[in-house]
N, C-alpha and C positions, 0 to 999 in steps of 0.2 A: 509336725512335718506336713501333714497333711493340709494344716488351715495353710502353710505358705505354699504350697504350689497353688493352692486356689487364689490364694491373691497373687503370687506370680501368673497365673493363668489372666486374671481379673486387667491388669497392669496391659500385658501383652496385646491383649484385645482392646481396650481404652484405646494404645500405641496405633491399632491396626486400623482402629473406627476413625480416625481424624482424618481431617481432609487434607488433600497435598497444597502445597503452598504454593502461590501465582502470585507472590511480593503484593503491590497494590493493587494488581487485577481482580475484577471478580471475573470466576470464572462461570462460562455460561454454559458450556456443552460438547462434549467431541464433534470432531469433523468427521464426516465418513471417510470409509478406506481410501475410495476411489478420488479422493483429495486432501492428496499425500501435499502440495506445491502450491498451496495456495498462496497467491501472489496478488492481488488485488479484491478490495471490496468497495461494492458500495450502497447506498440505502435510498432508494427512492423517496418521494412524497407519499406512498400509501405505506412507506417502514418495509419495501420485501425486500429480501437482503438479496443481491447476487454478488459469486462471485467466479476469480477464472484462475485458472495456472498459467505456469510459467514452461519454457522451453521444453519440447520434449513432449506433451502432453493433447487433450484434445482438441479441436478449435470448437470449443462451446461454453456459452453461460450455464453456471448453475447457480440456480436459485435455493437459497435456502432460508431456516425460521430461526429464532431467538436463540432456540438449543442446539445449532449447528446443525439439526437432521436437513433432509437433500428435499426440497420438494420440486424439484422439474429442471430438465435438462434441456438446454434449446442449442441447437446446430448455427454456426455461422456459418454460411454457407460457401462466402467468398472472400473468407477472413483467415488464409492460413494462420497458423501459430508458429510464428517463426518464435519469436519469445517477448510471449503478451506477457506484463513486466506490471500493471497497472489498469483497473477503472475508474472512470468517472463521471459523473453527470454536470448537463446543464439547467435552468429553471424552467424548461420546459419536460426532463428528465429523458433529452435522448441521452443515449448511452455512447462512451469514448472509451475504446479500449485502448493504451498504449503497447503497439507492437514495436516498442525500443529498448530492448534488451541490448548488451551490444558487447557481452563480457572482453570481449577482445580488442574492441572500438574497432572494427576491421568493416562492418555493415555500410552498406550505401543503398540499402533500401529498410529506411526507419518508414515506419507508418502508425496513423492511428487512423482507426475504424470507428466510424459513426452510426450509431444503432438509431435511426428513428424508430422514437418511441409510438407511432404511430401505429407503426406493423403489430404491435401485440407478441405476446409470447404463444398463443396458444395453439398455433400449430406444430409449435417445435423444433423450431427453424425460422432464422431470421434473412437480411442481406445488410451490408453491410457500403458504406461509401469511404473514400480513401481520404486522407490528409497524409500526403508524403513532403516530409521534410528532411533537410540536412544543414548539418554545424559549420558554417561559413568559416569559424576557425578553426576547422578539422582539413589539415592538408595532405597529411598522412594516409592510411590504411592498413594497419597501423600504425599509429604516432611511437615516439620514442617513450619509453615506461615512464619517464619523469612527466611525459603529456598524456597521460590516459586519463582523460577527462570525458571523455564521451561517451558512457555507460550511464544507463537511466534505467531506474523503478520508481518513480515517484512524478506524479502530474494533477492539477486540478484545474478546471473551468471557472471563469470568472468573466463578467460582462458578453463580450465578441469570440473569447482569446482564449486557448489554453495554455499554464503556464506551467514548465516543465523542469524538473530538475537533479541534475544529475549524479552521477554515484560517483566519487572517487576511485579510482585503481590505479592511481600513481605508485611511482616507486622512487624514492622513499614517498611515503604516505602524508600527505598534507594539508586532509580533512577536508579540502576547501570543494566547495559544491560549486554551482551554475544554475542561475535561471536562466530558462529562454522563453518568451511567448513567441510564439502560433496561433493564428486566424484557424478558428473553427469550423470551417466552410472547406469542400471538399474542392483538390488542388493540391499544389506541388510547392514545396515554400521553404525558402531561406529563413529559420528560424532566426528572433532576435536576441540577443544578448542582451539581456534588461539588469543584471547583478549580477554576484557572485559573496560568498561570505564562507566563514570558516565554521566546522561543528566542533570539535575534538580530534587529537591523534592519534586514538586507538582504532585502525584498521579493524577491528571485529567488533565496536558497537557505532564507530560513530559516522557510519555512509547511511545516507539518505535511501528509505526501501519503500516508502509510501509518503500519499499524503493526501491531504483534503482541505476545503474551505469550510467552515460554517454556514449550515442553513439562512442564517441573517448577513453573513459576510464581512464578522467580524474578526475571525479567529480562523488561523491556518494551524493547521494540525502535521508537523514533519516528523518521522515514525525513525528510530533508528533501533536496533537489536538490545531493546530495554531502557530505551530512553525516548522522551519527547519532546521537540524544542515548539514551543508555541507561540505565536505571534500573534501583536493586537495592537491596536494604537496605530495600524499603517497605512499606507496610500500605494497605487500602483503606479509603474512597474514593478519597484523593488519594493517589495513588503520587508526585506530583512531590514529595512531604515527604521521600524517601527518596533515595539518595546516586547523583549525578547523573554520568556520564562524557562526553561530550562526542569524538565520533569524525568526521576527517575523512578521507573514505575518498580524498579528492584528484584525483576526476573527478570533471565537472559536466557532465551531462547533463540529460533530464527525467526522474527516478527517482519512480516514485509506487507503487512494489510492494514490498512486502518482507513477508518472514515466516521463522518459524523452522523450518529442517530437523531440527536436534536442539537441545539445548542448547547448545553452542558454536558454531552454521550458523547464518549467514541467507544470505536470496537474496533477490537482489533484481532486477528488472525495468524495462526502461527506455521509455520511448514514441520512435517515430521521428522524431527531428528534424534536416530538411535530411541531411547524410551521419554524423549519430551517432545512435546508439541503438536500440532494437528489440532489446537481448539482454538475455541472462539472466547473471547472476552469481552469486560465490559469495563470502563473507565470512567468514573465521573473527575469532571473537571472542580479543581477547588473554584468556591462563589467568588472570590477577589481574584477571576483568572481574567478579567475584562482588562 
């Protein structure tokens, strides 16, 4: 009797010492408390991660390491957070925050903030330059629920332009996204309509929550709640003309960060929900993902 409670003891503990399961993630580290909402990342040329929240939250960068601890908090000074939705860099790595959140599509002041990277972080406090745009085929404020098209977390730089794209909140649900480029230069601007393509019609994994380009500028990286549609083989404006892979990373959390470490890396970020999520991840891409 005795040797079996020690191997039921033995068992139990075995049970208790394994790691929890992140599907194809590896996982790399908690997030601190204090970024419960992480909603955008991205990885400079020297690898420092930052990143920001979403609606509600503070208007500041924070910088963090490999294992998700916090190393430094910098102020935007002139960058409310109405609901910053997205970051991203360009090759000189200033920074673009997307403040186009837009859950309701009711907003008529979309912006994105321009970090030159010139300022430095190390006062703790940056400033910020404006890119104000709006959806030329947005007539509404709100449109009628079959037209809620104009909700965005997902944006990347490329060449001049950032290219931007948007979340689904139609009703019935019709999966179907939107790019728009936007001139990177601070100014007021009529977004253009460059595409449009469909992901899935499951309203809880397949809206677009992040995105990135490749360090080489091969490969687009579109982030949905456990899924990753990747693109290669394209040309611009619409990159969705080009050859499409389709990744499930087989954990379903609320994922809305993603971005490239190198050409073969992403990582991606999760929001807290109930007792999942709040980390950070690491994804290597399959070698035949070219």
């Amino acid at each position: 009797m005795n040797r079996l409670i020690v191997l039921l003891g033995l068992i139990v503990c075995q049970a208790c010492a394994q790691k929890p399961w992140h599907g194809n993630l590896d996982y790399l580290g908690k997030l601190p408390n204090k970024l419960n909402e992480v909603s955008g990342i991205v990885a400079l040329k020297d690898r420092s991660l930052w990143v920001i929240e979403d609606n509600g939250n503070k208007d500041k960068l924070y910088q963090i390491n490999l294992k998700g601890n916090l190393v430094r908090e910098v102020k935007v000074e002139n960058g409310k957070n109405h609901d910053w939705e997205d970051i991203t860099k360009d090759r000189y790595d200033n920074i673009y925050i997307g403040d186009f959140g837009n859950n309701a599509n009711d907003r008529k002041n979309l912006t994105i903030l321009k970090i030159d990277k010139k300022q430095g972080f190390e006062d703790g406090k940056v400033s910020a330059k404006k890119i104000k745009f709006e959806y030329p085929e947005q007539e509404e404020f709100p449109p009628k629920k079959k037209n809620l098209h104009f909700d965005c977390e997902a944006f990347f730089h490329h060449g001049n332009s950032l290219y931007v794209i948007t979340k689904n909140r139609a009703r019935p649900y019709t999966g179907k996204a939107f790019i728009y480029k936007i001139p990177d230069t601070p100014g007021s601007y009529k977004a253009k309509l460059v595409g449009d393509f469909k992901t899935c019609t499951d309203s809880q994994f397949c809206s677009i929550t992040g995105a990135d380009i490749s360090p080489d500028g091969k490969k687009i990286a579109l982030l949905g709640s456990g899924f990753i549609w990747l693109y290669t083989d394209f040309s611009f404006d619409d990159f969705t003309q080009g050859k499409l892979k389709v990744i499930d990373v087989e954990y379903r959390t609320q994922q809305e960060s993603i971005c490239f470490l190198d050409n073969q890396t992403l990582l991606i970020a999760d929001e807290q929900s109930k007792t999942k999520g709040r980390n950070l991840y690491r994804f290597k891409l399959p070698q035949n993902s070219e």
